[in-house]
N, C-alpha and C positions, 0 to 999 in steps of 0.2 A: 461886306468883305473886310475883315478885319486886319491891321498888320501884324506879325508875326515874329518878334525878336529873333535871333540866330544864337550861334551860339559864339561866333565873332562877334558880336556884339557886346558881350556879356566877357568874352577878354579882354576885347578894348578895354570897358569901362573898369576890369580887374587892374589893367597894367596903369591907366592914368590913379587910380585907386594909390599905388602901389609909389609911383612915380611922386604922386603929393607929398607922400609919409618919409619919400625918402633925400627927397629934395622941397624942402617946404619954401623956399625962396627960389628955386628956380624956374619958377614953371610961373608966367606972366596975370593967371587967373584964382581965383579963389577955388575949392572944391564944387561951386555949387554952380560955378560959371563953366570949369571943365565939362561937367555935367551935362548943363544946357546944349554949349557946342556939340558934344558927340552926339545928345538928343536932337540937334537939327539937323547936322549931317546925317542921323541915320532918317532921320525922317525923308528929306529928301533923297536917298537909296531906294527906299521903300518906293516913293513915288515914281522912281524911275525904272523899278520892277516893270517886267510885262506882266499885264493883265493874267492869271490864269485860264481866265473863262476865253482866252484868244486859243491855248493851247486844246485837243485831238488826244482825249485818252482813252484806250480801246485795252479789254482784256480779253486773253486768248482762253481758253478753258477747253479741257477734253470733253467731249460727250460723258462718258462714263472713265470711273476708275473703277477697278475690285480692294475690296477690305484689304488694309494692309500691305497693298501694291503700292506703287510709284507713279507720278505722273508732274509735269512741268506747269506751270503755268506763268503766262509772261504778261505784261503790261505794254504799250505802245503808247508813245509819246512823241506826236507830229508837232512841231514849231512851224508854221505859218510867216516869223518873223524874218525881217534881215536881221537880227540880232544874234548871238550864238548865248545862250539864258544857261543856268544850274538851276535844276529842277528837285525838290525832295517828294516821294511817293510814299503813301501809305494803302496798305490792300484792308478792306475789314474781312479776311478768310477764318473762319469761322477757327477757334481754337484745337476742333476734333479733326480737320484735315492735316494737323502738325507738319505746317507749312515750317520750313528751315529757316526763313525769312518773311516778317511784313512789313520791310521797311526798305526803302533803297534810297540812293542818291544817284542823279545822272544827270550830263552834261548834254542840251543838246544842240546842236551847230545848227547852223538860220538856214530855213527852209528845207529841215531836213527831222529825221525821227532819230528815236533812241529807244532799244528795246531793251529792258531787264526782265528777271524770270527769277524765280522759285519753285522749291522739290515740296512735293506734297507726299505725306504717306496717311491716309485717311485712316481713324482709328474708331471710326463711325460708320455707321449704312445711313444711306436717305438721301432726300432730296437736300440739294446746297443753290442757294440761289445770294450770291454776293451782291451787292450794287454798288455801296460807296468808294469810291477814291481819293483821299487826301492827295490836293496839285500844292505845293509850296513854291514859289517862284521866289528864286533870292533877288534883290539889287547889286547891282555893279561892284560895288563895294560889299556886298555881302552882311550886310549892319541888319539892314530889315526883309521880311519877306511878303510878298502875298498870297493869301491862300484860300482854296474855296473847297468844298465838298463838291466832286465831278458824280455823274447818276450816272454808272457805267453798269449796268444788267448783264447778268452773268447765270449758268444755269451747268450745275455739274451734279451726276448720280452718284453714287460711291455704290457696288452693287457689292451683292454677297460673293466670296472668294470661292474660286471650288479647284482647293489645287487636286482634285483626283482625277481633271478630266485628261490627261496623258493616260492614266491608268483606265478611264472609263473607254477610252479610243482604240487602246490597244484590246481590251477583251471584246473588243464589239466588232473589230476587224479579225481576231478569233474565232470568233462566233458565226461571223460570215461565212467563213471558210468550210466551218465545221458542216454549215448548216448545206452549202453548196458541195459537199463533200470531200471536197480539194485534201484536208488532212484531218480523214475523221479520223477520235481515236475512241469514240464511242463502237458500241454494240451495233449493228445494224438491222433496222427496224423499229428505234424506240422513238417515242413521241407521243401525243395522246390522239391527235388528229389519224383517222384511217384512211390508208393509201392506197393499199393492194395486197390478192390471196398473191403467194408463188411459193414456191416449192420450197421445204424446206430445206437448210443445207447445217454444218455440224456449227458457225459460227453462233448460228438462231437459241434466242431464249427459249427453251419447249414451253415456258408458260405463254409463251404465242403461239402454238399450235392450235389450229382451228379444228375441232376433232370432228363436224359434222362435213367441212369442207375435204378433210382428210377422206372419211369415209366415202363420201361419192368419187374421190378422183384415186382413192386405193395408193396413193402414195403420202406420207407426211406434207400437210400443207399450213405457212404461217401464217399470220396476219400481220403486215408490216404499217409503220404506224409514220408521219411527217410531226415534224414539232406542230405545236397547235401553232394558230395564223390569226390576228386579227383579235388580239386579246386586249381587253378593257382593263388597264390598273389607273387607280385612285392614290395619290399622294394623300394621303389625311395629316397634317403638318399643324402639329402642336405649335400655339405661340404664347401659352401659359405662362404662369409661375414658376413651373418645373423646369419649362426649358430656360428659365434665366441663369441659373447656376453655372457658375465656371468650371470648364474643365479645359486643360493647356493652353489657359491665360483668355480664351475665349467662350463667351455662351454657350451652352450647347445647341443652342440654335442655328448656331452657325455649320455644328459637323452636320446636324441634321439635315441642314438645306445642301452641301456635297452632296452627302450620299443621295438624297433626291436627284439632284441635278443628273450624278452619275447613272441612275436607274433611267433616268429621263433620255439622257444620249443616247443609251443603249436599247432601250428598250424600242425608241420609234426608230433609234437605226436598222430594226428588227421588225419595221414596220407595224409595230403596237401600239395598240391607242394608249395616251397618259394624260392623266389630267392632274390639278393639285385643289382643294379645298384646304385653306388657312385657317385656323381658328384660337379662339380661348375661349369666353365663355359667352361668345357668339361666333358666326363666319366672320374673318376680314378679309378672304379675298378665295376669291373659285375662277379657276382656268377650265374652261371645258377642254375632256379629253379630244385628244389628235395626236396621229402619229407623222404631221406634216416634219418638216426641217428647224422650221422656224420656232415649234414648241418651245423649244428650251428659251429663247427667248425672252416668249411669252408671259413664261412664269417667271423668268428673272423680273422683267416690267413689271409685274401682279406683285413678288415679295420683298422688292428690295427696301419698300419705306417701312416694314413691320419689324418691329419690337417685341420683346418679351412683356406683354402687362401682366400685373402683378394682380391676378385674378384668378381663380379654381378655373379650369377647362371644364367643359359641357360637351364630355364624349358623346354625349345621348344626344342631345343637339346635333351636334356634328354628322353623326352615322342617318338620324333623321332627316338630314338636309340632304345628304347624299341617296340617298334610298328614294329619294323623291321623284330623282333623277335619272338613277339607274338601278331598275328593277332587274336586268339580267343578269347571269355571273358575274361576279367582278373579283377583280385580284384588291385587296384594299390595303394599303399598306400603311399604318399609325404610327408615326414618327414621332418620339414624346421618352418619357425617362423611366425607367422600373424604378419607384417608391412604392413604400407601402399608402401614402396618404392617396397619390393618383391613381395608384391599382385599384386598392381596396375601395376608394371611396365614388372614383369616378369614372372608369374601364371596365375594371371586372364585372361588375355586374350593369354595362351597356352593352358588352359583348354576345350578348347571346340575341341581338338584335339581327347583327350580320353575318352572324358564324354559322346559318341555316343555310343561308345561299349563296353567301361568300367566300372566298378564300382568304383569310387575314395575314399577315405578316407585322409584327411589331416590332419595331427598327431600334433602338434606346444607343446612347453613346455611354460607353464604362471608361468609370477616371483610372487612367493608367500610375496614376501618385496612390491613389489607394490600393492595387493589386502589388506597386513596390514597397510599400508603407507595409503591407500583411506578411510580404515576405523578408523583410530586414532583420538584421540582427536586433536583439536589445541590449544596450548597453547603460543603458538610462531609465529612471522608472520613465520621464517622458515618453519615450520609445516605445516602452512598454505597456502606457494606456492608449497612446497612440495606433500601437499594432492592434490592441485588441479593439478596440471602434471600428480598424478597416476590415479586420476578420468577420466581422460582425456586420459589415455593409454589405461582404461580398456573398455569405450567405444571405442576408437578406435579398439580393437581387438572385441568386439563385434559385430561390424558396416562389417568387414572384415569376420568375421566366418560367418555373417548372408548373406552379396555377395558370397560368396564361396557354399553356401546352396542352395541358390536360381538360383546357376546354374546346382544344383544337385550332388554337392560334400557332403561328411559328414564330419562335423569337429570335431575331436577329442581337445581338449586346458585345457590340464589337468596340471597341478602343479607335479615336482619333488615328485618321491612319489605315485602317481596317475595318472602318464600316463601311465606307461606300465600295469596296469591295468586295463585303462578302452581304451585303445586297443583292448585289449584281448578281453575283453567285448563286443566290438565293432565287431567285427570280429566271436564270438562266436555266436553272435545275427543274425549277417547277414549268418550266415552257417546254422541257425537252422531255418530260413525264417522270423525272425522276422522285 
């Protein structure tokens, strides 16, 4: 354990510095004798430091933060001593949690603590595990310090953000209602599941009239139908190439896993089964479906440490892992980006793998900078090569949604904001047979 200059120390030695040059006969010592003495004195400071290794330093840390939320975390510093000690802290928090402060000073009176804190706003997902803590213990005089590296183990997640689930909560307690018929404003009798013949009346779709039921009972008779019950969806969750790209300053990995979350709230509030399978150009992570509470959870634990790798996606892969597992219908929903390099090269033609016996939905996030960039004036030729690149992107994803359709997939390609609700939407629609 090494001693540790101050930075009283280093004035001192400024003002005698100062004091020589200005008074060169006043002062009873040569420079190199002033010197010495402050060097003994602080030495002896130093040694009248308390020990570090006497002091009790504990940090507080939350379980989990979400991306780009807030969250506190404090340091605890017990003194043991009769002495009342100045203590200097350093935290090693990782630069991506853009903590506000890693440095503190604190005073702390004899047999007693002193707690400081700092604002974290994590700019990162993953696991964080801190340990070190620089203890500085100043001397009496403040000249020297002592100081050790304290092992203080520390364990905080930083999860993925999902500001839609206000919105995912509200249409899922919509939904409830709808479904318990409190305020439908649906048709009565639609759904895919069959529930019962009864009579029919003028609100009824006649393309629900049962006409062999009709003829034996001699009166118009319909077929009324319950939303389907107990329906298996598949998150398939690109963590490609593609999805590293920025769109409103984050990955689109990020809106991507929303809008999953939101589907995920909703859908097991709905008591449907949902799972997720993670991938690039292998699986990194598979939550078997369930429509317990605790799902969403689940999958948060399963994605929070996945990154975008900078690798082509293996859709064939993927849908093969999945098909393994589940042979019966499935809702399968492909979260990932309309290009033409991932359509063309590594979707489009895996798609006809699952589009026999499954139901597809392809989810993509559209940059709302390029639908404003298409629509601007120009005033500049910049502007002007500008507009025509995004005009030229937004066909491009059109041209792509529209081959994706035509094979009988649904393409969802909503804007930050409005994908994970028209997901939902998507998914609420195809549950209720529309």
């Amino acid at each position: 354990m090494l001693p540790a200059p101050t930075r009283r120390l280093a004035a001192a030695a400024a003002v005698l510095a100062v004091a020589r040059a200005v008074l060169p006969d006043g002062l009873p010592w040569g420079p190199w004798g002033l010197l010495a003495a402050l060097a003994a004195v602080a030495v002896l400071d130093g040694l009248a430091a308390v020990d570090p290794k006497r002091l009790d330093v504990g940090r507080e840390l939350p379980d989990q933060v979400p991306l780009g939320g807030e969250a506190t975390v404090a340091l605890v510093v017990r003194n043991p001593t009769s002495r009342r000690i100045s203590v200097g802290l350093a935290d090693e928090l990782a630069p991506s949690l853009r903590a506000a402060t890693r440095r503190w000073s604190a005073t702390v009176p004899a047999r007693s603590e002193a707690r400081v804190h700092t604002t974290i706003r994590p700019g990162r997902r993953g696991r964080f595990e801190p340990r070190v803590v620089t203890v500085r213990v100043a001397g009496p005089l403040g000249l020297l310090a002592r100081q050790r590296d304290a092992d203080v183990p520390g364990r905080l997640k930083v999860v993925p953000a999902f500001p839609s689930r206000a919105d995912a909560e509200l249409r899922l307690a919509r939904a409830r209602r709808l479904e318990l018929g409190v305020r439908s404003v649906r048709l009565p009798g639609t759904g895919t599941d069959f529930e019962q013949l009864r009579e029919y009346t003028p609100d009824d779709d006649p393309r629900r009239i049962d006409w062999a039921a009709t003829a034996r009972s001699a009166t118009p008779v319909v077929r009324t139908y319950r939303a389907e019950r107990n329906q298996t969806i598949i998150v398939l969750l690109d963590v490609g190439r593609t999805t590293a790209g920025r769109v409103a300053d984050v990955p689109r990995l990020e809106h991507l896993l929303d809008a999953a979350f939101a589907l995920i709230t909703v859908a097991t509030g709905l008591e449907d089964r949902v799972g997720v399978v993670a991938y690039d150009d292998e699986v990194r992570a598979s939550v078997a479906p369930s429509h317990r509470n605790d799902q969403l959870g689940k999958v948060v634990e399963a994605v929070y440490p996945l990154e975008p790798a900078l690798v082509e996606t293996d859709h064939r892969g993927a849908f093969t892992h999945t098909l393994t597992s589940h042979r019966r219908r499935t809702t399968l929903v492909i979260a990932t980006d309309l290009n033409e390099a991932t359509v063309a090269g590594t979707l489009e033609p895996a798609l006809p793998l699952v589009l026999r016996d499954h139901k597809v939905v392809v989810a993509a996030v559209a940059d709302p900078d390029v639908a404003a960039w298409a629509g601007a004036p120009v005033e500049q030729e910049q502007a002007a090569y500008r507009r025509a690149a995004s005009v030229s992107a937004l066909d491009e994803r059109r041209r792509l949604a529209a081959r994706l359709q035509a094979l009988g997939a649904t393409v969802v390609d909503e804007p930050p904001g409005r994908l994970a609700g028209a997901l939902v939407e998507t998914y609420l629609h195809a549950r209720w047979g529309g």
